[in-house]
py3Dmol code that shows the C-alpha trace and the ligand (Angstrom):
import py3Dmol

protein = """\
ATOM      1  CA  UNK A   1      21.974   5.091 -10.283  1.00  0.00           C
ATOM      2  CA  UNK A   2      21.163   3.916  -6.981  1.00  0.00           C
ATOM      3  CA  UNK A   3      18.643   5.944  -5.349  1.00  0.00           C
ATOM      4  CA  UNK A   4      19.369   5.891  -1.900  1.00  0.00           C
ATOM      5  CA  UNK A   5      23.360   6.602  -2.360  1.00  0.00           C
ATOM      6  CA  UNK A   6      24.307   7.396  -5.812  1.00  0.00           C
ATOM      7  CA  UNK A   7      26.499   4.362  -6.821  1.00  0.00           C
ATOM      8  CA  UNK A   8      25.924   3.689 -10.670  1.00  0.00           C
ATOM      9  CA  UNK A   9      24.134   0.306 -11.323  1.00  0.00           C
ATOM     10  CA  UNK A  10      24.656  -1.609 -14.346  1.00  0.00           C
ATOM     11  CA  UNK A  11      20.581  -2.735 -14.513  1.00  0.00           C
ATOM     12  CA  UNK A  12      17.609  -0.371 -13.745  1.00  0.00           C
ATOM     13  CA  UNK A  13      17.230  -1.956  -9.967  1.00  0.00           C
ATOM     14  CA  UNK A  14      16.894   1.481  -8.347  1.00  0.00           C
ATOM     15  CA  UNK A  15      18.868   0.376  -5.175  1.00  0.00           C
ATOM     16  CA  UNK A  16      22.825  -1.038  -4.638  1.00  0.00           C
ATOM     17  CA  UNK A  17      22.977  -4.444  -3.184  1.00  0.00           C
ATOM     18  CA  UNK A  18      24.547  -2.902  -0.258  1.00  0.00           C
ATOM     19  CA  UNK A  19      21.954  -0.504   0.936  1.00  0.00           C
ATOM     20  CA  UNK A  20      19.030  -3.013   0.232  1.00  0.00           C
ATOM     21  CA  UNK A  21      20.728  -5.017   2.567  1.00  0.00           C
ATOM     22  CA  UNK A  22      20.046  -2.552   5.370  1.00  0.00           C
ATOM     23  CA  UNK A  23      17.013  -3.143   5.420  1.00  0.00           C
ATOM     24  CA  UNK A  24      15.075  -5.420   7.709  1.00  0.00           C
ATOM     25  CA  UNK A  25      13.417  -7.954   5.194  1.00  0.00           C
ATOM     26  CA  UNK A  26       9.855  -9.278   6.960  1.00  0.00           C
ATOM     27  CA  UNK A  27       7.773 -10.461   3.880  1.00  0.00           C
ATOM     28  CA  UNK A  28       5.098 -10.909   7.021  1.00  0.00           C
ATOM     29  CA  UNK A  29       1.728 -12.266   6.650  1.00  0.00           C
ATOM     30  CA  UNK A  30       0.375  -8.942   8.745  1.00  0.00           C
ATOM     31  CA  UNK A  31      -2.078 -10.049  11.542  1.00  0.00           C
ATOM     32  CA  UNK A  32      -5.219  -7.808  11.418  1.00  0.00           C
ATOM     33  CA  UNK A  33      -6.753  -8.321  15.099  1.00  0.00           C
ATOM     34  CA  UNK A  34      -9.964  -6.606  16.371  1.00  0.00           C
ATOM     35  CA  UNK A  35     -13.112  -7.628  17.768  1.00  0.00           C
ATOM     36  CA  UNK A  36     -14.790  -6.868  13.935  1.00  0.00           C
ATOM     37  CA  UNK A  37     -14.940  -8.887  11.059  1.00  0.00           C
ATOM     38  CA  UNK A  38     -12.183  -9.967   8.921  1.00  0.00           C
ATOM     39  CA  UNK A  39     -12.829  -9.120   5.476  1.00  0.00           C
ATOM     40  CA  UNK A  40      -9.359  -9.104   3.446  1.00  0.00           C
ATOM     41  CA  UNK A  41      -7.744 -12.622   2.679  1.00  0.00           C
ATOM     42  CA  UNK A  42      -3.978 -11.986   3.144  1.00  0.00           C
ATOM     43  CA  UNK A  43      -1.593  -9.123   3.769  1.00  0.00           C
ATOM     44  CA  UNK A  44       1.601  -9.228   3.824  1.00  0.00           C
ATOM     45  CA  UNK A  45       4.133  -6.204   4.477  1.00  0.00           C
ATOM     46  CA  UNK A  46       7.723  -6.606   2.845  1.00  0.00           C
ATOM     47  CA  UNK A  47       9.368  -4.340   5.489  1.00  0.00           C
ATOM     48  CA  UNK A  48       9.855  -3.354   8.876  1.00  0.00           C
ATOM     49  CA  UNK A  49       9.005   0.401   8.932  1.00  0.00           C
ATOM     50  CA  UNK A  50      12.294   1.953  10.245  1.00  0.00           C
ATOM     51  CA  UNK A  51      15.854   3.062   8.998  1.00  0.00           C
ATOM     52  CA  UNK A  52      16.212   3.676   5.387  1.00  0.00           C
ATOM     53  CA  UNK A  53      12.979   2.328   4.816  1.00  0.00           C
ATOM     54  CA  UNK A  54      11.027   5.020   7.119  1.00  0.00           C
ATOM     55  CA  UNK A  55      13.198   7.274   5.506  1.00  0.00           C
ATOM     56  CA  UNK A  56      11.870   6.437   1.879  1.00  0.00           C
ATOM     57  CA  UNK A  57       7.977   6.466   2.886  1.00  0.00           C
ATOM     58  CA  UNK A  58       8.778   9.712   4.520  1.00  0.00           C
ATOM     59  CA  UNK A  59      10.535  11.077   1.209  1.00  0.00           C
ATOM     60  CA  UNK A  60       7.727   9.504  -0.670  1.00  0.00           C
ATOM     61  CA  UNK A  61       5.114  11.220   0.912  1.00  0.00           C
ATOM     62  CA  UNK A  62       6.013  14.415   2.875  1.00  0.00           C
ATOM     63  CA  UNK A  63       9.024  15.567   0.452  1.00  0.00           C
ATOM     64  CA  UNK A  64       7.848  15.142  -3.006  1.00  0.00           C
ATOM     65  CA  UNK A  65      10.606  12.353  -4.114  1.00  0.00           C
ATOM     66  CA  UNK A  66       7.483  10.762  -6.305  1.00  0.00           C
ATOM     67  CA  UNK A  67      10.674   8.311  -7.766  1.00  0.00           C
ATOM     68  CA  UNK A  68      10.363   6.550  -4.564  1.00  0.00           C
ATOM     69  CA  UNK A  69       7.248   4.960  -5.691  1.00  0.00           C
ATOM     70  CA  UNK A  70       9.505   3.203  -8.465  1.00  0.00           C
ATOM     71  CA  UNK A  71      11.876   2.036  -5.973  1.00  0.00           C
ATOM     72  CA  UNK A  72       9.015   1.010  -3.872  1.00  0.00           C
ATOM     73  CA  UNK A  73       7.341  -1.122  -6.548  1.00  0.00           C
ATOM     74  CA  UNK A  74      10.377  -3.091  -7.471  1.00  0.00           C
ATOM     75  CA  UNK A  75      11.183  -4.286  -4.026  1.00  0.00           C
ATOM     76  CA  UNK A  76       7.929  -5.029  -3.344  1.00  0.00           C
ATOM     77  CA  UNK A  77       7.741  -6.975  -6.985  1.00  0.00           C
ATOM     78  CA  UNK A  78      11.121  -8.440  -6.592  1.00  0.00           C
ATOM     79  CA  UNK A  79      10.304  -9.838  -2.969  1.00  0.00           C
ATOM     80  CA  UNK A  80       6.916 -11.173  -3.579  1.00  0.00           C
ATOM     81  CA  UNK A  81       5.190 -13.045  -6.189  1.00  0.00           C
ATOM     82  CA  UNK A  82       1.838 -11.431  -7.401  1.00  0.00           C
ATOM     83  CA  UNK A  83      -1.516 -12.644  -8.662  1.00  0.00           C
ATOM     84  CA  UNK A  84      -4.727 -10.861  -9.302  1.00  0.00           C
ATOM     85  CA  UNK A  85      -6.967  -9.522 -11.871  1.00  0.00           C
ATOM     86  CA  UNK A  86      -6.318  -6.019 -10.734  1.00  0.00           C
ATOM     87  CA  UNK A  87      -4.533  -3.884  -8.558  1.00  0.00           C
ATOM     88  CA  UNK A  88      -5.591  -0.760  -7.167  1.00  0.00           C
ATOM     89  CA  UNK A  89      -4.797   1.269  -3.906  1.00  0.00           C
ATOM     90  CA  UNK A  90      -6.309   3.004  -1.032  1.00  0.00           C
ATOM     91  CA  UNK A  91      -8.105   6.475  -1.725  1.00  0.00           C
ATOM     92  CA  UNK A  92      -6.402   8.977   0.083  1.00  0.00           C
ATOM     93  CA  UNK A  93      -8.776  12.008   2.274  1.00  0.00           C
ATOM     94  CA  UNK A  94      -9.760  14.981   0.171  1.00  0.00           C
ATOM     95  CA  UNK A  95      -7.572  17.561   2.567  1.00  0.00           C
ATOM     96  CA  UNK A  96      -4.077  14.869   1.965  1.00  0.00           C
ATOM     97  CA  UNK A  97      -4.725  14.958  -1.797  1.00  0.00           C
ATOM     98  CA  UNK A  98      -5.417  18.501  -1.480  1.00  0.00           C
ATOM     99  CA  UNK A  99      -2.005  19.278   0.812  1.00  0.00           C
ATOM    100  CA  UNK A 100       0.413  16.804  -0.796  1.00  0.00           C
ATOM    101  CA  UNK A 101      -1.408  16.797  -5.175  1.00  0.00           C
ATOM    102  CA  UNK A 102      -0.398  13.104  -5.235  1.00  0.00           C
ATOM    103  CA  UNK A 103      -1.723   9.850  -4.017  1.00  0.00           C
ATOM    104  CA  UNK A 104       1.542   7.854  -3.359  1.00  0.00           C
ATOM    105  CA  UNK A 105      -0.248   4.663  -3.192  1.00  0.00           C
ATOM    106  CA  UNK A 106      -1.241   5.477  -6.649  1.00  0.00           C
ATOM    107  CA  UNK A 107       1.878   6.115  -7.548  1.00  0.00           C
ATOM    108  CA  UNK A 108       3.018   2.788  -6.368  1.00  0.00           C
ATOM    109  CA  UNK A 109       0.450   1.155  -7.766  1.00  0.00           C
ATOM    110  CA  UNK A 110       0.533   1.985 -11.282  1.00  0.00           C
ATOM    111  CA  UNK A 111       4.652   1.079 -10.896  1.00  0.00           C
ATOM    112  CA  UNK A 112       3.708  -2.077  -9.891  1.00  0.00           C
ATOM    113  CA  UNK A 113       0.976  -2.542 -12.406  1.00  0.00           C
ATOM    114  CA  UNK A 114       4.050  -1.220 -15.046  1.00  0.00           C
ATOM    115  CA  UNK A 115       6.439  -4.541 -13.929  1.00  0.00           C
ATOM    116  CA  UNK A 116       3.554  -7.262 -13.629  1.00  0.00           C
ATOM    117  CA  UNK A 117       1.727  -6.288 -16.374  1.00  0.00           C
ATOM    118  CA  UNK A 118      -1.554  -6.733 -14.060  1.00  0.00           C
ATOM    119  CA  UNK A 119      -4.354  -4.119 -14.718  1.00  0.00           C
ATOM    120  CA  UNK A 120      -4.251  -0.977 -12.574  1.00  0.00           C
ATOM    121  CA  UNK A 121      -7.787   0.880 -11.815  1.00  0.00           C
ATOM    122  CA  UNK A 122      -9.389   3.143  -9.443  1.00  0.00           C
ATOM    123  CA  UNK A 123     -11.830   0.996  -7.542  1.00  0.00           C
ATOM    124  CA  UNK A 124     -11.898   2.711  -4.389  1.00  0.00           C
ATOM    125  CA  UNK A 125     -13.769   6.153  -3.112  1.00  0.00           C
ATOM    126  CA  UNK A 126     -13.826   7.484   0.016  1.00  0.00           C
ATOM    127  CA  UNK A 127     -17.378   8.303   1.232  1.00  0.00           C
ATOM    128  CA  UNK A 128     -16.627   9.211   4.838  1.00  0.00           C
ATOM    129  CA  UNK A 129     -13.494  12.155   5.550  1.00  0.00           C
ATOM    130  CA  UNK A 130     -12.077  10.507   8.103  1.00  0.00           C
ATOM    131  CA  UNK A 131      -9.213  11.609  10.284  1.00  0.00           C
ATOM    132  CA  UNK A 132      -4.960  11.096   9.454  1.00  0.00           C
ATOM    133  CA  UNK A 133      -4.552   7.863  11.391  1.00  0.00           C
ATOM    134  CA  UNK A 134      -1.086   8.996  12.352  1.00  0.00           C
ATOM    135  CA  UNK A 135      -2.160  10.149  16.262  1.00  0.00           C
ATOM    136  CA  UNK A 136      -4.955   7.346  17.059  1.00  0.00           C
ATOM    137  CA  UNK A 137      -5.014   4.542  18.955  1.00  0.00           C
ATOM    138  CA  UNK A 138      -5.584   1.391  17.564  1.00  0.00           C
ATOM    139  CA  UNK A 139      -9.225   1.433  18.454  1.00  0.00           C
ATOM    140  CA  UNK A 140      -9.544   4.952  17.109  1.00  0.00           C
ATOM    141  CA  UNK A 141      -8.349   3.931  13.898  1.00  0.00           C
ATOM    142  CA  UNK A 142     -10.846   1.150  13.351  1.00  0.00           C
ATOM    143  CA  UNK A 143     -13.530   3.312  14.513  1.00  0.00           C
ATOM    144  CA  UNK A 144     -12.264   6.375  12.487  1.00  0.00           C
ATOM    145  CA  UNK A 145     -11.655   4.351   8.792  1.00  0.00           C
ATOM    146  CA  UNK A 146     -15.543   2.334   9.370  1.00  0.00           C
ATOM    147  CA  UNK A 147     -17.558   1.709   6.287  1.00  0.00           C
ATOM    148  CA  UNK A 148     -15.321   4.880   5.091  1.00  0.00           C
ATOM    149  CA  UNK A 149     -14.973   3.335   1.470  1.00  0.00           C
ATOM    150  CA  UNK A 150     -16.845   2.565  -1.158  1.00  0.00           C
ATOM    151  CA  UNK A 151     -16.046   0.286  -4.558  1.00  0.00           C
ATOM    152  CA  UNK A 152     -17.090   2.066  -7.718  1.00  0.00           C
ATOM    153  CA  UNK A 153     -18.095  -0.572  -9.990  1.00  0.00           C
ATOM    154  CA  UNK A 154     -19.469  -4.316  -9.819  1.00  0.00           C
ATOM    155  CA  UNK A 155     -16.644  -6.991  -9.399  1.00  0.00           C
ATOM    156  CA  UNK A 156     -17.999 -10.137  -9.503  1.00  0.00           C
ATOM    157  CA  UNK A 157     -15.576 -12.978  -9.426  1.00  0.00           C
ATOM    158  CA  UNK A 158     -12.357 -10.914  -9.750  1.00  0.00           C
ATOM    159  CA  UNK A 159      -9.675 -11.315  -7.549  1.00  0.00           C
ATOM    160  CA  UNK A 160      -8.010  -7.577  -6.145  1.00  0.00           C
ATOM    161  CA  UNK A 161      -4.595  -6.176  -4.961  1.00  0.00           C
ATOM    162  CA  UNK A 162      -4.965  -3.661  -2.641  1.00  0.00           C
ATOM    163  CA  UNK A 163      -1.451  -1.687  -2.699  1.00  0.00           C
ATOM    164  CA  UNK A 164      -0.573   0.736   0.525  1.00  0.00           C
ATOM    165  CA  UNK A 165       3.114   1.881   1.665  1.00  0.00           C
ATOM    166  CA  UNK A 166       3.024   1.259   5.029  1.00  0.00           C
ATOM    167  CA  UNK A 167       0.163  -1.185   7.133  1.00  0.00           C
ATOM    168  CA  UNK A 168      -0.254  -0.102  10.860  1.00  0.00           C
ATOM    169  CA  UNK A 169      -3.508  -2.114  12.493  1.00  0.00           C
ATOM    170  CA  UNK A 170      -4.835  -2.882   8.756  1.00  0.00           C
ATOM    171  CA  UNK A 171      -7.945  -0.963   9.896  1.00  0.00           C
ATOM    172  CA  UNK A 172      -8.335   0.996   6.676  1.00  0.00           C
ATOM    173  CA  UNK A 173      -7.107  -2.507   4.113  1.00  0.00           C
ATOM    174  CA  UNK A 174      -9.674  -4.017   5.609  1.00  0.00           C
ATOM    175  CA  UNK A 175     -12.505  -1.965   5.305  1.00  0.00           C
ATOM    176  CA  UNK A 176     -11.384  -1.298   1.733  1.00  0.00           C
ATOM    177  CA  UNK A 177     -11.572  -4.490   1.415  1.00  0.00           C
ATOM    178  CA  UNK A 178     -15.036  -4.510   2.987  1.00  0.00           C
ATOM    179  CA  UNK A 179     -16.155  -2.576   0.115  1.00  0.00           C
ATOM    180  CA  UNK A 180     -14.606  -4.423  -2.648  1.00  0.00           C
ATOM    181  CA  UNK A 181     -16.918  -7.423  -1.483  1.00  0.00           C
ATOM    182  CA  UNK A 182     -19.641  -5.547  -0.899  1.00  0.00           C
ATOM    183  CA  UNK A 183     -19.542  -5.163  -5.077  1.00  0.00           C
ATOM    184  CA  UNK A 184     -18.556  -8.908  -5.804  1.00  0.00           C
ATOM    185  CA  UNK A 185     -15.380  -8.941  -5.595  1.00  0.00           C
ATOM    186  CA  UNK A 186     -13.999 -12.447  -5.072  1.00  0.00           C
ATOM    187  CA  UNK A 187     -10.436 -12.428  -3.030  1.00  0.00           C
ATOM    188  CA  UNK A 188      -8.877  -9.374  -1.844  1.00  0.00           C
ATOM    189  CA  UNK A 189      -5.651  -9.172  -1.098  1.00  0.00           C
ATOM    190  CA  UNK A 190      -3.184  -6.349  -0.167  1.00  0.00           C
ATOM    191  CA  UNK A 191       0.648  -5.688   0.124  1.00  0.00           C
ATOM    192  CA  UNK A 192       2.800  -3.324   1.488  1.00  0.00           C
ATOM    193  CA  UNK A 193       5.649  -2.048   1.740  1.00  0.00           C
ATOM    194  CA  UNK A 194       6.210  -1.736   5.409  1.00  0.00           C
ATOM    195  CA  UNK A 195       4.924  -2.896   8.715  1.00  0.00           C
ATOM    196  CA  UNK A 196       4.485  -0.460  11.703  1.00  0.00           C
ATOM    197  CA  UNK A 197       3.754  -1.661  14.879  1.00  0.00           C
TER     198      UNK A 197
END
"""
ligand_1 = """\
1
ZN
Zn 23.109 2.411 -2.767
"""
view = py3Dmol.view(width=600, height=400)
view.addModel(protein, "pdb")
view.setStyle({"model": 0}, {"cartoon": {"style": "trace"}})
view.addModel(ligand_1, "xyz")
view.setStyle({"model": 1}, {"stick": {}})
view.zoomTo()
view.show()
């Protein structure tokens, strides 16, 4: 059944043809631009982040519809071809996995890791509590996610998949991926479902 408006599907594709074509396709290499260094390698968003596709994020992650993350995954697999030795996602705060019990990057994550058949593992801890990015500024929001993140393990020569749902200045993918190098790690990329400007 299609998730979005009921219609029966004959495959398990989550979505109808006709409401995945509302939405406004990017597949954008996403710009990260501040006067810091550069540590992730590519990052590319599927989505613009309005419409139906706001609407999903939103259901995702403020109304409990964890099936979203399914949907998520296979649009974001469908749309772009993947390669890594693992994927993982971005650590959420203590007080939003407190408030919501989920991590819906997780959750789209291990999806994702269930159609590629790449590895999914927790790489990532947050070591500073930062702030929800929602209300800052751009500069706020590379100030606020700094050196926030640490990688738990050595990763020497491996190649990572950072998965988010939506990518707003890329502060926080590319700090994570700060830490990933920090520990080794060879390329780091990340993808997401939507862009936010
Ligand atoms: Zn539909």
């Amino acid at each position: 059944m299609c998730i979005l408006c009921g219609k029966e599907l004959e495959e398990k594709t989550y979505i109808c043809t006709s409401c995945e074509g509302n939405f406004n396709k990017v597949c954008t290499k996403v710009k990260i631009e501040q006067d810091a260094e550069i540590f992730i390698d590519e990052c590319i968003a599927i989505y613009e982040f309005k419409g139906k596709v706001r609407e999903i994020v939103h259901d995702l992650k403020y109304k409990g519809k964890r099936d979203r993350a399914e949907l998520i995954a296979y649009l974001i697999y469908k749309n772009i071809n993947l390669e890594a030795d693992l994927i993982t996602w971005v650590p959420q705060s203590n007080t939003t996995y407190n408030k919501r019990g989920y991590n819906q990057a997780k959750d789209i994550a291990e999806c994702l890791s269930k159609l590629t058949g790449l590895k999914c593992e927790e790489l990532l801890l947050r070591v500073k509590q930062t702030k929800s990015q929602v209300l800052l500024s751009g500069a706020e929001r590379w100030y606020n996610v700094c050196d926030a993140f640490c990688a738990k393990r050595d990763l020497k020569g491996i190649n990572v998949l950072i998965v988010d749902d939506v990518v707003t200045t890329g502060a926080t993918l590319n700090f994570c991926s700060k830490a990933l190098k920090q520990k080794g790690a060879h390329k780091v990329y990340a993808v997401c479902f939507a862009k936010s400007c």
